[in-house]
Steps between C-alpha positions, in 0.01 A plus 500: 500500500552715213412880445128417368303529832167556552329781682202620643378828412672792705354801650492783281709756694796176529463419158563834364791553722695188401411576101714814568742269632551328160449776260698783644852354461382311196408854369829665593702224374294502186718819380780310469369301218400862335820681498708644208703187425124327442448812224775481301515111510136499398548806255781333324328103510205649324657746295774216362235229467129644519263290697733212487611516840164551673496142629847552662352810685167307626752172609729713700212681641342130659835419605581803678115477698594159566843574664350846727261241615761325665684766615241679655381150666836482627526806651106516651474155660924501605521837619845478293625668216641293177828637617455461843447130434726449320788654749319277795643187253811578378880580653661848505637477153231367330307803667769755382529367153072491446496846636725569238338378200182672659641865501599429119162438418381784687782697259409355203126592591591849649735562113145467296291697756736768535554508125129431387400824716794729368346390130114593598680855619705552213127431275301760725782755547816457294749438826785356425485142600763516809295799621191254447679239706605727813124600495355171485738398796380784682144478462493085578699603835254718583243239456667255729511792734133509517522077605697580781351809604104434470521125502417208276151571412591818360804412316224165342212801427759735330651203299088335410430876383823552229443115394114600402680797309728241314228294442270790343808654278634168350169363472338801351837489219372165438147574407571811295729255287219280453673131505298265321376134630612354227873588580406455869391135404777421247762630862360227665678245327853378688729556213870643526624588142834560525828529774336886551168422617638229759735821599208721562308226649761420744442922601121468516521207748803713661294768521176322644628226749798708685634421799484845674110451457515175691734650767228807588231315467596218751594801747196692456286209547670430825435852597179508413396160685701622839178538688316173412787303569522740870291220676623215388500252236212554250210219510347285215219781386734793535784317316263404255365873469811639492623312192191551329557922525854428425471374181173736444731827525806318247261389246357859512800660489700293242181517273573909523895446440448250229225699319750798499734309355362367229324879424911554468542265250166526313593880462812470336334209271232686375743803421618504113773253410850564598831364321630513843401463884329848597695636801307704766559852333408325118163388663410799645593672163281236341197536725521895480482483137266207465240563788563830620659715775281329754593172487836621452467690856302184658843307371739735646282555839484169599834403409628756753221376750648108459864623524395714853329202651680223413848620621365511828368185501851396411695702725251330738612158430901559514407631869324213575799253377763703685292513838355108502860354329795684657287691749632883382282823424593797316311816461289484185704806380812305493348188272353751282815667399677191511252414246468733328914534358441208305181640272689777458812382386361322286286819357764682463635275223240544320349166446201395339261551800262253384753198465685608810138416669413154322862440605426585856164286551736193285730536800185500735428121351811361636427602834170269491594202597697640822155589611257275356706163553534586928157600485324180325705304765400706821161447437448178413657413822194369759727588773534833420132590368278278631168457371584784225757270382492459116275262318756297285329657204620807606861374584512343132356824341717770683807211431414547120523861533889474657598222259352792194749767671760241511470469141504845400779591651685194333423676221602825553859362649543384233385746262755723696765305469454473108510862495 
């Protein structure tokens, strides 16, 4: 049977309850897809080629809602992470060599957060941008420190409250620009002009369907479905209700994390013309002098706010890899710093900050298929999942999704390899 059930209708106490079970990890794993990489790949997409890219934004978007779907199905209805599934089916070395290519990703994704935040600090007050790094790192480990000290729901609450605040300042930058539907419309179409706009496409669909998301979520959702799995295997009706919430609370929250990102990119499009892609600092220069020092402060605000949050939903995901693949802790300190020496060697060279990010969520893409290509397999096995096994429609559409992240990072192989 596949994953459409039928249900009757629950109690209203039980129904609520499970709805948090869906939207609470789909919330905190929502910040992922808003982080500082997103901004300047956005920022520089519609800066470089106006509305044009809009369609790439609202594709990656459907594809990334698709893919949580599975991963949080995974991890409710299992009781098993991604990872954890994936070390259940594999021998030591595969385990030890997916680990590894999971702690790069959570490098390349710690590099923009770190980075993005030590920006938004340099815009509000003029630190140097490896003081603005150390900072960041220290203010993200304190946020972890508040999962393992007051729990999950308070570490979910405090991350739902600062993605509302990146919602309201990128958002609000969007409406003070005043995009019009006409460009809106015209972004809609699926054309790639030239070698750059497949580049920067690759980093919007880096950027949107990452791996680290996939890894959190599947963990989260386990977490969160502990105590209705406590008695036993779940029947038809609760299966069926469960599901139902499941996809409920990732709709929601990619609708939020895909309306963000396009406010990124519809920003920077309805800014004046450019010769060349705005970097962070040029488009809050732009936006100061064009809209004003509150938009400008609603930029800078909520770039810090993305940078915070989503380096500790990152930091998150290269414990969860470490503990489920080669079973090993260490203190969240420890990662952080360890994290943290990259970002700020590469500050301290003084690269362009906003290329060093598109970069970073390029190197995301190429992480995709690790995750995506086990996951698509582990649950459209009937062993496995059971009734919530996949619909072959599903299978075929989360397939298309690997086979697209196969493809771009053909293309950016061998774009690096012709220099």
């Amino acid at each position: 049977m596949s994953e459409v059930l039928t249900r009757p209708a629950p109690r209203q106490g039980r129904a609520a309850a499970r709805a948090s079970l869906g939207l609470a990890p789909a919330l905190v794993t929502a910040v992922a897809y808003v982080d500082p990489g997103n901004v300047a790949t956005n920022f520089s997409a519609g800066s470089a080629y106006g509305y044009g890219l809009l369609w790439v934004v609202v594709g990656a978007t459907a594809a990334a809602g698709l893919i949580q779907y599975l991963s949080a199905k995974l991890g409710t209805c299992t009781g098993r992470s991604l990872t954890q599934s994936v070390a259940a089916s594999v021998g030591r070395r595969a385990r030890i060599a997916y680990w590894a290519q999971a702690e790069l990703v959570a490098v390349a994704t710690d590099i923009a957060e770190v980075v993005g935040g030590a920006v938004a600090l340099k815009l509000l007050f003029g630190l140097p941008l490896w003081a603005g790094a150390v900072t960041v790192a220290a203010l993200s480990t304190a946020l972890l420190h508040l999962r393992t000290t007051r729990g999950e729901n308070t570490f979910a609450m405090a991350i739902t409250v600062a993605l509302a605040l990146i919602a309201c300042g990128f958002i609000g930058c969007t409406i003070a620009a005043g995009p019009t539907a006409g460009g809106m419309l015209e972004g809609m179409r699926p054309l790639l002009p030239d070698s750059q706009a497949v580049f920067l496409a690759s980093g919007i669909f880096g950027a949107t369907v990452m791996p680290h998301a996939v890894y959190v979520h599947s963990a989260l959702s386990r977490d969160s479905g502990r105590g209705l799995r406590a008695g036993g295997p779940l029947g038809f009706a609760a299966l069926g209700e469960l599901l139902s919430t499941t996809r409920k609370g990732v709709v929601f929250a990619m609708l939020l994390a895909g309306s963000i990102n396009a406010a990124l990119l519809l920003t920077a499009a309805a800014l004046p013309l450019s010769e060349n892609p705005l970097t962070l600092e040029g488009v809050h220069t732009t936006i100061t002098a064009v809209l004003g020092t509150l938009p400008a402060l609603a930029l800078a605000l909520a770039l810090l706010v993305s940078g915070l949050a989503s380096t500790a939903v990152g930091t998150h995901a290269g414990d969860i890899a470490m503990r489920d693949l080669i079973r090993r802790r260490i203190p969240a300190g420890v990662r952080r710093i360890a994290a943290l020496a990259p970002a700020v060697v590469l500050l301290a060279a003084d690269l362009d900050t906003t290329h060093l990010l598109v970069l970073s969520q390029v190197g995301l893409s190429l992480g995709v298929p690790f995750a995506l290509i086990p996951l698509i397999r582990l649950t459209a096995r009937r062993s496995l999942m059971g009734r919530a096994v996949n619909h072959w429609a599903t299978t075929a559409a989360a397939s298309t999704v690997a086979a697209a992240a196969v493809a771009i990072n053909g293309f950016l192989l061998m774009r690096l390899a012709a220099g």
